[in-house]
Backbone as numpy.savetxt, mean C-alpha at the origin, in Angstrom:
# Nx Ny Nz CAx CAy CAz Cx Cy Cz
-27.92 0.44 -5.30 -26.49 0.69 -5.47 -25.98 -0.08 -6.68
-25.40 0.61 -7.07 -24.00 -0.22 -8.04 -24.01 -1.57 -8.22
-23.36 -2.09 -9.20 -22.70 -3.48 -8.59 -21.16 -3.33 -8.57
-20.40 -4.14 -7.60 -19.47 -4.20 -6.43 -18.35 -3.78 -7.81
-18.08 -4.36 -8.21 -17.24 -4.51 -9.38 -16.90 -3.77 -10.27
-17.89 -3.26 -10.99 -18.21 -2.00 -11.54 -18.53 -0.71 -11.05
-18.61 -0.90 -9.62 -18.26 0.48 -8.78 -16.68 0.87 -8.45
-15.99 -0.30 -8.50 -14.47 -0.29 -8.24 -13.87 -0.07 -9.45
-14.34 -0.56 -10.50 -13.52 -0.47 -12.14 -13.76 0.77 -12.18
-14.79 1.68 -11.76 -14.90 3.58 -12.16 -14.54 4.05 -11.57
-14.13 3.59 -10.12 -13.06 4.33 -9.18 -11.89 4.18 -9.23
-10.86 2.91 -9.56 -9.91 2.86 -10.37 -9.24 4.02 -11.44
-10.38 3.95 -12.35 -10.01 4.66 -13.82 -10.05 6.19 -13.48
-10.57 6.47 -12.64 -11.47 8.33 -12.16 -10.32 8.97 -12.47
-9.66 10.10 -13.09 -9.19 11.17 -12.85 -9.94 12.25 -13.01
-9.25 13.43 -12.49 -8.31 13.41 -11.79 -8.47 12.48 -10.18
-7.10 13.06 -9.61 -7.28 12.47 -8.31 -8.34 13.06 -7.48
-8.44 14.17 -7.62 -9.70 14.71 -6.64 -11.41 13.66 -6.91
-11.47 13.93 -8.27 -12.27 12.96 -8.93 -12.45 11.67 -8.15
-11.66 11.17 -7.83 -11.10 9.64 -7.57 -11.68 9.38 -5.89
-11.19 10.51 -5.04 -11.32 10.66 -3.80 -12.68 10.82 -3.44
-12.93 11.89 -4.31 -14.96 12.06 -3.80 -15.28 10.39 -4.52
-15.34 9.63 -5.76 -16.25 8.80 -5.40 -15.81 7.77 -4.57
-14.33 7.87 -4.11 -14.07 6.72 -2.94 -15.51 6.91 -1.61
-14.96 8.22 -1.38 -16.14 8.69 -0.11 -16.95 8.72 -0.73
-17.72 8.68 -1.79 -19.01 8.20 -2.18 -19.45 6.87 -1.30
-18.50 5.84 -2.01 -19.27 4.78 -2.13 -18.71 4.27 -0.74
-17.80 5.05 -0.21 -18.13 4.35 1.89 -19.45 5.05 2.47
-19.77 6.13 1.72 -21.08 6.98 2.47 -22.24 5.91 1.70
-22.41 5.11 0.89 -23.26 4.30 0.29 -23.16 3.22 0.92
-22.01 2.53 1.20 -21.91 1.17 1.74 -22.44 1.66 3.28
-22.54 2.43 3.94 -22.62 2.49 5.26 -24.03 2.90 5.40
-25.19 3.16 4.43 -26.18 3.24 4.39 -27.15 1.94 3.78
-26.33 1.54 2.59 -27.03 0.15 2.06 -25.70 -0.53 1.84
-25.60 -1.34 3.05 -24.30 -2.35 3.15 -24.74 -3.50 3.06
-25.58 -3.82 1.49 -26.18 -5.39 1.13 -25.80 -4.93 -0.70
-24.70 -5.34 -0.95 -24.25 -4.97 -2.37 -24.73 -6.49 -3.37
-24.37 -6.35 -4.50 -24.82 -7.48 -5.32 -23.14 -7.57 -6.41
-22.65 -8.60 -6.43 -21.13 -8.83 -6.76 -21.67 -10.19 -8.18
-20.58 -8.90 -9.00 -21.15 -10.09 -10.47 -19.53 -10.61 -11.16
-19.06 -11.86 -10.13 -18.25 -12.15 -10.09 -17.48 -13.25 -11.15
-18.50 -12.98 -12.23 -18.10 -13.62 -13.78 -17.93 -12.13 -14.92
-18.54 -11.18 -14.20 -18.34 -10.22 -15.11 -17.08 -9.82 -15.85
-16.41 -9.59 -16.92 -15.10 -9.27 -17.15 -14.43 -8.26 -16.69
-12.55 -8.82 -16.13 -11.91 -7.87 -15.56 -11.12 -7.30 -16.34
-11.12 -5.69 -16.30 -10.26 -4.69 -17.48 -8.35 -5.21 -17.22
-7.83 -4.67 -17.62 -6.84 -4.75 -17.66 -6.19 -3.55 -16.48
-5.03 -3.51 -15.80 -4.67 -2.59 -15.21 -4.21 -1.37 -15.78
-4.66 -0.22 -15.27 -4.77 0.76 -16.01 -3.30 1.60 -16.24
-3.73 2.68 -16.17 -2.28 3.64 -15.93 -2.53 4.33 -14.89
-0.95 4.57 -13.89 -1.13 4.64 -12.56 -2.12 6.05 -12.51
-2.70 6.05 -11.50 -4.06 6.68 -10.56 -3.09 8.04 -10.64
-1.41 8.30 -10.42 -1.47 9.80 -10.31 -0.44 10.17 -12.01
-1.01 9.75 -13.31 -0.34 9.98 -14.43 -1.30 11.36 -14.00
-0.60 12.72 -14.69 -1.61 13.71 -15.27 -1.63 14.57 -13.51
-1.09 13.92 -12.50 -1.05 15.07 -11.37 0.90 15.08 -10.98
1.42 13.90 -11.00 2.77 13.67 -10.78 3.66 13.63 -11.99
4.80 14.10 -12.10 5.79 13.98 -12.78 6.21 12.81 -12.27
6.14 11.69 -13.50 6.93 10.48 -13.87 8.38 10.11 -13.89
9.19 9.83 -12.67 10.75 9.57 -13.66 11.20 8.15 -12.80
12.45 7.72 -13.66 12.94 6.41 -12.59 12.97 6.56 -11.37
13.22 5.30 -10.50 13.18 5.58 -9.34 14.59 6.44 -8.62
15.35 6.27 -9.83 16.78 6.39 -9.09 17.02 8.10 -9.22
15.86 8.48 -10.20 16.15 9.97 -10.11 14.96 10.82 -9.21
14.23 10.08 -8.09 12.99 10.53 -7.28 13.95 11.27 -6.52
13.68 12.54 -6.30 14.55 13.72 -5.47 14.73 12.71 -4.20
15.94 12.67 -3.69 15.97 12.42 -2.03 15.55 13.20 -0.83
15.59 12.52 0.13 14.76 13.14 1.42 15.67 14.24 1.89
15.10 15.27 2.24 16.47 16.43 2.32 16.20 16.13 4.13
16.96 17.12 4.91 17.38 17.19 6.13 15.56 17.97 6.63
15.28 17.67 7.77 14.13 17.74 8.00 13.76 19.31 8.82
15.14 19.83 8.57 14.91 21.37 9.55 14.41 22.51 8.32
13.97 22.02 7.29 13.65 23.24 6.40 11.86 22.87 5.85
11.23 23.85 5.60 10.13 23.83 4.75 10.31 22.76 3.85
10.92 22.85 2.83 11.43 21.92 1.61 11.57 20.32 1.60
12.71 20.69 2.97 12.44 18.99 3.45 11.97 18.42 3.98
10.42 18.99 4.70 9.69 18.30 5.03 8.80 18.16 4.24
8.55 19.08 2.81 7.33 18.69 2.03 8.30 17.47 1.08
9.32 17.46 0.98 10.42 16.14 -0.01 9.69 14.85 0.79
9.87 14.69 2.33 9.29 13.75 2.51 8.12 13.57 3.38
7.27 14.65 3.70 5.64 14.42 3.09 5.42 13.89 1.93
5.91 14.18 0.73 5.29 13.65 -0.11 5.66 12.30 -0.62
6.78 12.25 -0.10 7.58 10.57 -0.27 6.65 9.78 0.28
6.15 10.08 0.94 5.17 8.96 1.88 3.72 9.50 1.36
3.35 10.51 0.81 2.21 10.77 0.33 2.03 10.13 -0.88
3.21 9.81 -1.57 3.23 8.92 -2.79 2.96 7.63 -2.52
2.73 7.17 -1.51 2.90 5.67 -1.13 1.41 5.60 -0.84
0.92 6.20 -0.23 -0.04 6.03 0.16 -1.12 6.47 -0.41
-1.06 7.18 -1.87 -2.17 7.69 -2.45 -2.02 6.14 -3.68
-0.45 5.46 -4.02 -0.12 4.47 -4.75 -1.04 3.27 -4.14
-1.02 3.32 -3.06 -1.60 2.12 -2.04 -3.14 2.16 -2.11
-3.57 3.34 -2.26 -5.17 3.27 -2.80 -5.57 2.32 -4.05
-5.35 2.48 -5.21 -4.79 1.66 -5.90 -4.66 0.42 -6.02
-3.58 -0.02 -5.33 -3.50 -1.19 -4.85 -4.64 -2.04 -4.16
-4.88 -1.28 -3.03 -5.92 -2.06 -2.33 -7.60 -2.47 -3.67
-7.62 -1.45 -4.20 -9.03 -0.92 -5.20 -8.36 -2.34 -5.85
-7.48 -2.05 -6.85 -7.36 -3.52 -7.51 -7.55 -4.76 -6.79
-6.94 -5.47 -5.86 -6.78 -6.11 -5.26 -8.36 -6.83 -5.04
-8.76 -5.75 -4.73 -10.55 -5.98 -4.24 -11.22 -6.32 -6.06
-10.69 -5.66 -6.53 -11.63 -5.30 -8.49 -11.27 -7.18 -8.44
-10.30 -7.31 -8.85 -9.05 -8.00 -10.00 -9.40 -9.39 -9.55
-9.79 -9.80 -8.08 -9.64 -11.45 -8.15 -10.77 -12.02 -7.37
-11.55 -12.57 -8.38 -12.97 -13.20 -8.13 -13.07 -13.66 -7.46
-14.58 -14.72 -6.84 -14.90 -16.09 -6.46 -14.34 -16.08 -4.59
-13.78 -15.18 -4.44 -13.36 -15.22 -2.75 -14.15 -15.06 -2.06
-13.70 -15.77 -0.68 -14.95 -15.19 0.44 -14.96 -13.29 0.43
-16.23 -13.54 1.05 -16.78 -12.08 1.62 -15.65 -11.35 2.29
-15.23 -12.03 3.58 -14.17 -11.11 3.98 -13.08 -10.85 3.05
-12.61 -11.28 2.08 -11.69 -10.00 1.41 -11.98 -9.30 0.66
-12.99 -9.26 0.27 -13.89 -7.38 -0.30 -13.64 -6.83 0.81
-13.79 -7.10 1.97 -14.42 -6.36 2.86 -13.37 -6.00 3.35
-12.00 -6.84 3.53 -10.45 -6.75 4.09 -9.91 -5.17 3.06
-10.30 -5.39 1.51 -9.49 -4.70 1.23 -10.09 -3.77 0.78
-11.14 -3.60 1.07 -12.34 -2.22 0.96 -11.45 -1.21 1.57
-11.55 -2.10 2.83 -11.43 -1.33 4.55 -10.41 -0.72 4.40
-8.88 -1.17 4.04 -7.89 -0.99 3.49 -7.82 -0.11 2.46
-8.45 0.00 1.30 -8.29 1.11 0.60 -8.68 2.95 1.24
-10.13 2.17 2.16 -10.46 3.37 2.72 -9.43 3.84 3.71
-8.59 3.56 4.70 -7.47 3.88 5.27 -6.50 4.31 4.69
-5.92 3.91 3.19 -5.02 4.59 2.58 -5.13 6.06 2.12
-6.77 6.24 1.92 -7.51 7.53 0.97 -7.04 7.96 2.51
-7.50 7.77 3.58 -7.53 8.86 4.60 -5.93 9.36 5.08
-5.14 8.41 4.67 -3.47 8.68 5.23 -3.43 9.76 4.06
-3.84 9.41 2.49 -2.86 10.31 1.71 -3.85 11.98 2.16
-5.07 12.19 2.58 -5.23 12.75 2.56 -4.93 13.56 4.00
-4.48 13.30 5.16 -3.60 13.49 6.21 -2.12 14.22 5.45
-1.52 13.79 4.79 -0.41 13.68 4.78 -0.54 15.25 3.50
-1.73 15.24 2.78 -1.60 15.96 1.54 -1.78 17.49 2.37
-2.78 17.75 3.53 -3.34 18.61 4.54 -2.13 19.25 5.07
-1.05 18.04 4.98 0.13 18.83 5.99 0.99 19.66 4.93
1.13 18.94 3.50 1.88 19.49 2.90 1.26 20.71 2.74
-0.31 21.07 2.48 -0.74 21.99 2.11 -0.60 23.07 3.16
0.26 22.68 4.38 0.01 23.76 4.95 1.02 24.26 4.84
2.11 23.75 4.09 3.43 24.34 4.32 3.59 24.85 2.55
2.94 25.23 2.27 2.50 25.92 1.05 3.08 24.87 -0.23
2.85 23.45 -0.02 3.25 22.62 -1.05 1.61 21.56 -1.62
1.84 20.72 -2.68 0.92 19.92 -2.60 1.34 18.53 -3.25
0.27 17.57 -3.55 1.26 16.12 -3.70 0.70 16.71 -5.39
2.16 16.30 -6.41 2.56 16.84 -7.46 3.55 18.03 -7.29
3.96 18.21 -6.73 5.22 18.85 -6.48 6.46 18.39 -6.80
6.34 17.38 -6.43 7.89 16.40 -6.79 7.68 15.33 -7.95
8.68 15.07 -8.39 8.55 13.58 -9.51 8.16 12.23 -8.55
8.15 11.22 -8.62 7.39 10.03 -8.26 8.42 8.61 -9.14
7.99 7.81 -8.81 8.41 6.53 -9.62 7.33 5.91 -9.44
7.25 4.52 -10.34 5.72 3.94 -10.46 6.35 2.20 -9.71
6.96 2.20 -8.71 7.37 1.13 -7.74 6.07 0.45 -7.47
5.26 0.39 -6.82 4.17 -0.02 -6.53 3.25 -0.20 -7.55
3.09 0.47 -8.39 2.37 0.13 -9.51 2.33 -1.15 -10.51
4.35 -0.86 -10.52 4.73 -1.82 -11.37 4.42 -3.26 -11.09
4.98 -3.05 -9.39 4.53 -4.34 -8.65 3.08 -4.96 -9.01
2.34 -4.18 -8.42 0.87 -4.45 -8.89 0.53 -4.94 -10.02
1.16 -4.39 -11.27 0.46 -4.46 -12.51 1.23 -6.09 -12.77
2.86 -6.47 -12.73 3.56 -7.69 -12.31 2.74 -8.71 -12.22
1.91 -8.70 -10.61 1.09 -9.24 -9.62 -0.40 -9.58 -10.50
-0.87 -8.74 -11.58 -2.37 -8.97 -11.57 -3.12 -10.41 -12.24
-1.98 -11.28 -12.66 -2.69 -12.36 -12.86 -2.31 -13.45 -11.41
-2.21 -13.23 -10.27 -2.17 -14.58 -9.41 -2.64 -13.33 -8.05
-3.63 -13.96 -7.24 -3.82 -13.19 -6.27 -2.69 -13.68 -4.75
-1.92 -14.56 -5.29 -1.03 -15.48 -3.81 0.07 -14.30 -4.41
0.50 -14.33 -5.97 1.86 -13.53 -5.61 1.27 -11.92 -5.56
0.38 -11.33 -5.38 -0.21 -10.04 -5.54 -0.10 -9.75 -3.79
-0.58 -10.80 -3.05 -0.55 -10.75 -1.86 1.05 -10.72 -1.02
1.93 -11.89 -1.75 3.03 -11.74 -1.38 3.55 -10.90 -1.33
3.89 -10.09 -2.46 4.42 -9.10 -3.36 4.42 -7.89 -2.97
2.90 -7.60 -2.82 2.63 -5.88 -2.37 2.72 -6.04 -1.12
1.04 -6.64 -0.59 1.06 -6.78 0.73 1.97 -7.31 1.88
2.08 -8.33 1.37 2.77 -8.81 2.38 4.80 -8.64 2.47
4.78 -8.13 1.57 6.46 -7.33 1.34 6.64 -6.19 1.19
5.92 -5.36 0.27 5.82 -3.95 0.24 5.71 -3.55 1.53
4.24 -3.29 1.86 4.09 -2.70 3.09 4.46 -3.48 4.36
4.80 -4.62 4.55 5.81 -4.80 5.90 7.46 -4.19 5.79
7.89 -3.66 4.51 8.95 -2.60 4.21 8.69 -1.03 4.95
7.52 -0.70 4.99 7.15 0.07 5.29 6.80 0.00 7.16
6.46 -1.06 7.64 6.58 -1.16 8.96 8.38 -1.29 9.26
9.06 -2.04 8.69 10.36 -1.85 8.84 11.02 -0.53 9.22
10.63 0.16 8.03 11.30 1.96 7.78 10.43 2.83 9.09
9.72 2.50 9.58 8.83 3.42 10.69 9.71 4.10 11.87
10.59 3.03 12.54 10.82 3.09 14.03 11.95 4.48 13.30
12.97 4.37 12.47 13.89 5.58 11.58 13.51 6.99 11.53
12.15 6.68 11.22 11.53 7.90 10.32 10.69 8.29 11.71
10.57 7.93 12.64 9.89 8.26 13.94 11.21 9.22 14.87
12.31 8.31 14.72 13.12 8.89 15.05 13.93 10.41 14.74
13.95 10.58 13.28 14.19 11.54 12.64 13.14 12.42 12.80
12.09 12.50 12.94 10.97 13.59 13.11 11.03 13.95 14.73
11.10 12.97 15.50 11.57 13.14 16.79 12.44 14.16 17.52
13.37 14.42 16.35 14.35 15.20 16.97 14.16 17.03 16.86
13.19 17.21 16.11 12.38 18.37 15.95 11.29 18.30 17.14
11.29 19.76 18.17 10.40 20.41 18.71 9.31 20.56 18.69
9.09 21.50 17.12 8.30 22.03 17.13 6.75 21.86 16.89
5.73 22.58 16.63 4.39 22.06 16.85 4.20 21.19 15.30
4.81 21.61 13.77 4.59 20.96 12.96 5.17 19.61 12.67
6.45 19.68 13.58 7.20 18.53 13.14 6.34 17.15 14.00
5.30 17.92 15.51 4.65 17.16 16.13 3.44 16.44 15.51
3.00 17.26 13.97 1.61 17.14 13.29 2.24 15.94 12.57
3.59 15.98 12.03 3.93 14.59 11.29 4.04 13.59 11.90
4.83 13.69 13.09 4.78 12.36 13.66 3.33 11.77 14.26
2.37 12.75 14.53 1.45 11.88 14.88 1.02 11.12 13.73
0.63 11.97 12.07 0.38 11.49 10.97 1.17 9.83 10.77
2.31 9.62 11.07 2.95 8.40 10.89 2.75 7.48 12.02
2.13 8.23 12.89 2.23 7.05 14.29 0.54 5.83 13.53
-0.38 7.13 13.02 -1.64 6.92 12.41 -1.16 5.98 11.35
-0.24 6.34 10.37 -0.40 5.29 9.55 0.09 4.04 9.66
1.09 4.23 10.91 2.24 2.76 10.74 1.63 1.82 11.76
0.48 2.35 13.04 -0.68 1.42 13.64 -1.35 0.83 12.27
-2.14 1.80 11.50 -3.32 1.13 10.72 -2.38 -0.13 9.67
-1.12 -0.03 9.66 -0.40 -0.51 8.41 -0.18 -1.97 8.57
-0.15 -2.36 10.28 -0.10 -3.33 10.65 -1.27 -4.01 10.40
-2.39 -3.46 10.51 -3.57 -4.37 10.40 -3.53 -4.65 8.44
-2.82 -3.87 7.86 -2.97 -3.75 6.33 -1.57 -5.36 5.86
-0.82 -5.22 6.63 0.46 -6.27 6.44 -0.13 -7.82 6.53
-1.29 -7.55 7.58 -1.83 -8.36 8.64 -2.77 -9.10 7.60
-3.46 -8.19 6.81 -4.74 -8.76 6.17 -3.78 -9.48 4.29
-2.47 -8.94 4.55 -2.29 -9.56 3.29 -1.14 -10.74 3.58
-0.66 -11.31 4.79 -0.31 -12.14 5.25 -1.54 -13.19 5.50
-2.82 -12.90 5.88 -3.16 -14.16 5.98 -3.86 -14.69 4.67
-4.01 -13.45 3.66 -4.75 -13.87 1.98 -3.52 -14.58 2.07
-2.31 -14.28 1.99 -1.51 -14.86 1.22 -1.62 -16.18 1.76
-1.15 -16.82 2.92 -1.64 -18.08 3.53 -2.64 -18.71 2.75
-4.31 -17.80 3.04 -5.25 -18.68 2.34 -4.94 -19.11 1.15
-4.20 -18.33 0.22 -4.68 -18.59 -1.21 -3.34 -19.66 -1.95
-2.26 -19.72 -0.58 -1.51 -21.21 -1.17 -1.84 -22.21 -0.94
-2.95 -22.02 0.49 -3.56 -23.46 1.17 -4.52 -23.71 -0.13
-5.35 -22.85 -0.69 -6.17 -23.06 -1.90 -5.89 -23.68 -3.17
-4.38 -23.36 -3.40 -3.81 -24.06 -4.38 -2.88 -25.42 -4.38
-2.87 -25.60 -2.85 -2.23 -26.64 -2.57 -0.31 -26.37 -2.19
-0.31 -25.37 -2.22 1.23 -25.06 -2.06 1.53 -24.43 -0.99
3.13 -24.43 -0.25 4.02 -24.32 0.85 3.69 -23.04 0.91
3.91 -21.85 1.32 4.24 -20.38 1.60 5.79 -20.80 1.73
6.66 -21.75 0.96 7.72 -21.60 0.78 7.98 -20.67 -0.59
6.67 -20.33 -1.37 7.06 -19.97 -2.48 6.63 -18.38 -1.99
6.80 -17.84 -0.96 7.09 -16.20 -1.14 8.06 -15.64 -1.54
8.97 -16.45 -1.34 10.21 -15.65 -2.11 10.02 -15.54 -3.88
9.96 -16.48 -4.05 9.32 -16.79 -5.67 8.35 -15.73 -6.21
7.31 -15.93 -5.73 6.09 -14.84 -5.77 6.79 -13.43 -5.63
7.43 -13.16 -4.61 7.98 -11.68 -4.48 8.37 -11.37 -5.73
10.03 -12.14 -5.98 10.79 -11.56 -7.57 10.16 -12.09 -8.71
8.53 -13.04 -8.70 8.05 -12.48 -10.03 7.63 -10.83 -10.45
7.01 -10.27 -8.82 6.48 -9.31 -9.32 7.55 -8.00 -9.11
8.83 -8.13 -8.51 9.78 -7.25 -7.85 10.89 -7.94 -8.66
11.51 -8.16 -9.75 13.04 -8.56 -9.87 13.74 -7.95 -9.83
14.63 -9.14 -9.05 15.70 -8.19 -8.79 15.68 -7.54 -7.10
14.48 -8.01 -6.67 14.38 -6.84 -5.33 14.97 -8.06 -4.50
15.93 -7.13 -3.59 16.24 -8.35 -1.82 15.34 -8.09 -1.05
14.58 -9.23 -0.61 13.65 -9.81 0.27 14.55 -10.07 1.78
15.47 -9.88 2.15 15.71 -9.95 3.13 16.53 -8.39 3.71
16.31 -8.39 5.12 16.09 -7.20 5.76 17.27 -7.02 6.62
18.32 -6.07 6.31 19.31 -5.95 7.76 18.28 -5.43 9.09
17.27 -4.30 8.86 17.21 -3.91 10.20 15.63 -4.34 9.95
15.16 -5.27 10.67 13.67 -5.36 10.46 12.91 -5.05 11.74
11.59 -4.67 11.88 10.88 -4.66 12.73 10.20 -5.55 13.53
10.54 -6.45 13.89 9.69 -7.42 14.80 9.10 -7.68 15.79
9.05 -7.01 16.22 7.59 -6.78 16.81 6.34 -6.07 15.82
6.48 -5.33 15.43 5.11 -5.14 14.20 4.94 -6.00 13.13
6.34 -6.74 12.58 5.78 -7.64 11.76 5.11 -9.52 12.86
5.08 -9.34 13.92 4.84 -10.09 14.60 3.38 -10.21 14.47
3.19 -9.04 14.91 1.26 -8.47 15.16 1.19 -8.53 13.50
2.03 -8.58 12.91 1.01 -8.52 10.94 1.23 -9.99 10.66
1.51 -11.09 11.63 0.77 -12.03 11.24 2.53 -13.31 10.75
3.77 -12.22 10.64 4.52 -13.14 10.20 5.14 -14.40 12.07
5.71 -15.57 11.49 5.83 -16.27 12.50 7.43 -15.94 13.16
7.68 -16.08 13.85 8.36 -16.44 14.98 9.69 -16.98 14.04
9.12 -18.51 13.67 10.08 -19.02 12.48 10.48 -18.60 11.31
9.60 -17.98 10.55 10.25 -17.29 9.31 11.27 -16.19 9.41
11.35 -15.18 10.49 11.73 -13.83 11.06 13.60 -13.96 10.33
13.86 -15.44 11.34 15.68 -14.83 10.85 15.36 -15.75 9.54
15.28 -16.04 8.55 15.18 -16.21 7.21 15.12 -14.39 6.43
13.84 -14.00 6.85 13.26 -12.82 5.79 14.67 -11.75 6.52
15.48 -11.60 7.71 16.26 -11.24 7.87 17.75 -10.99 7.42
17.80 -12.38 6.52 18.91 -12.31 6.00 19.43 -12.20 4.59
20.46 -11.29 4.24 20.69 -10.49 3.22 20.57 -11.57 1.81
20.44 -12.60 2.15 20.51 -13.97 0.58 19.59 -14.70 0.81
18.25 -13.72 1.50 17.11 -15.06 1.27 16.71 -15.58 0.28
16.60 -16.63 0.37 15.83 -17.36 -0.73 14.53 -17.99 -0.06
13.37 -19.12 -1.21 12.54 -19.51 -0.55 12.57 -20.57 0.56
11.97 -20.56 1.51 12.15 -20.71 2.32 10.41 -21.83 3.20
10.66 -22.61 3.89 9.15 -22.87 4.44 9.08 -21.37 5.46
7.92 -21.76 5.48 7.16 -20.42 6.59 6.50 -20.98 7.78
């Protein structure tokens, strides 16, 4: 096989996206046959690329990404299929870097955010199945590069990369669940039943994904000698400008992803700042 590194830098760069997807499932159908890899963890790291869907998505700000229409039409359920199909094909990405980009770590976080990338490939491709059945596909709509930006922000410190995406991004995304469960809820019928299971699938696996970048983040301030008072810090290097605190948060799922008991009414409130954890 490969080496670890240079199997992730060509899966990174792959277009198209189809491209991208077969050698993801390549190299889980490789790792699950010869799961003894060789990691050349002085080798040089590229620079972050250009996002994974330039050349399938139309590019625009975030403030002009079509909104979620009302969920009783064809239209508005592929608006937000793909709102969430954008996240989660973005989140491939993410995880791939995450794993490429920061050397010298234990074993378990290759392996944390392998696992993790492979769960994202399988949501966007859940989510792309549904659109396709409703005669849409992901590139249909414009996109913003939110997550990307974050990421690309993030790629020189792996504590604020962890803060940042993982451990704020997607516990945003456990936040927005119980809403968006609700709103699909109120539809009958057998397709509106195919989405909500699709989200019940991703917002279980998402916890274990919040989960694994809550405790990097932990490790890698205990490594440097610093508080996890500096998540707030870490966040608006790679997010400025973004509020870190939550009117309606989820707690109980961000419970199980690892955040404490004590931090909860802090990240709750509309003027957080940093804070101990």
């Amino acid at each position: 096989m490969a080496e670890f590194f240079a199997t992730l830098e060509r899966i990174l760069s792959a277009q198209p996206i189809a491209h991208k997807l077969a050698l993801l499932a390549q190299f889980s159908a490789d790792l699950a046959a010869h799961p003894l890899l060789s990691f050349a963890h002085d080798a040089a790291v590229a620079p972050v690329g250009p996002p994974g869907f330039t050349g399938t998505c139309p590019i625009v700000h975030g403030s002009q990404v079509e909104k979620r229409r009302h969920l009783d039409s064809p239209l508005g359920r592929a608006v937000f299929l793909h709102a969430i199909a954008h996240i989660e094909f973005s989140a491939i990405d993410l995880a791939l870097d995450s794993c490429y980009r920061f050397r010298h770590l234990p074993p378990q976080y290759y392996e944390d955010w392998l696992t993790v990338a492979f769960d994202e490939a399988r949501h966007f491709s859940l989510l792309r199945d549904l659109l396709r059945e409703i005669d849409y596909d992901y590139g249909a709509f414009p996109v913003h590069t939110g997550i990307y930006d974050a990421m690309a922000r993030s790629a020189g410190s792996v504590r604020q990369r962890m803060a940042a995406t993982h451990r704020h991004l997607e516990a945003g995304g456990l936040d927005a669940h119980p809403e968006l469960a609700r709103k699909i809820a109120q539809f009958k019928d057998p397709f509106a039943a195919k989405i909500a299971t699709a989200l019940d699938v991703i917002y279980h696996d998402e916890i274990g994904h919040v989960y694994a970048g809550d405790f990097w983040f932990r490790y890698a301030c205990g490594a440097e000698g610093k508080s996890t008072a500096v998540f707030a810090e870490d966040v608006r290097a790679a997010i400025p400008g973004v509020r870190i605190g939550k009117k309606s948060m989820n707690v109980v799922a961000r419970k199980l992803a690892g955040f404490t008991e004590a931090e909860l009414p802090e990240l709750s409130a509309d003027n957080t700042t940093s804070h101990g954890l």
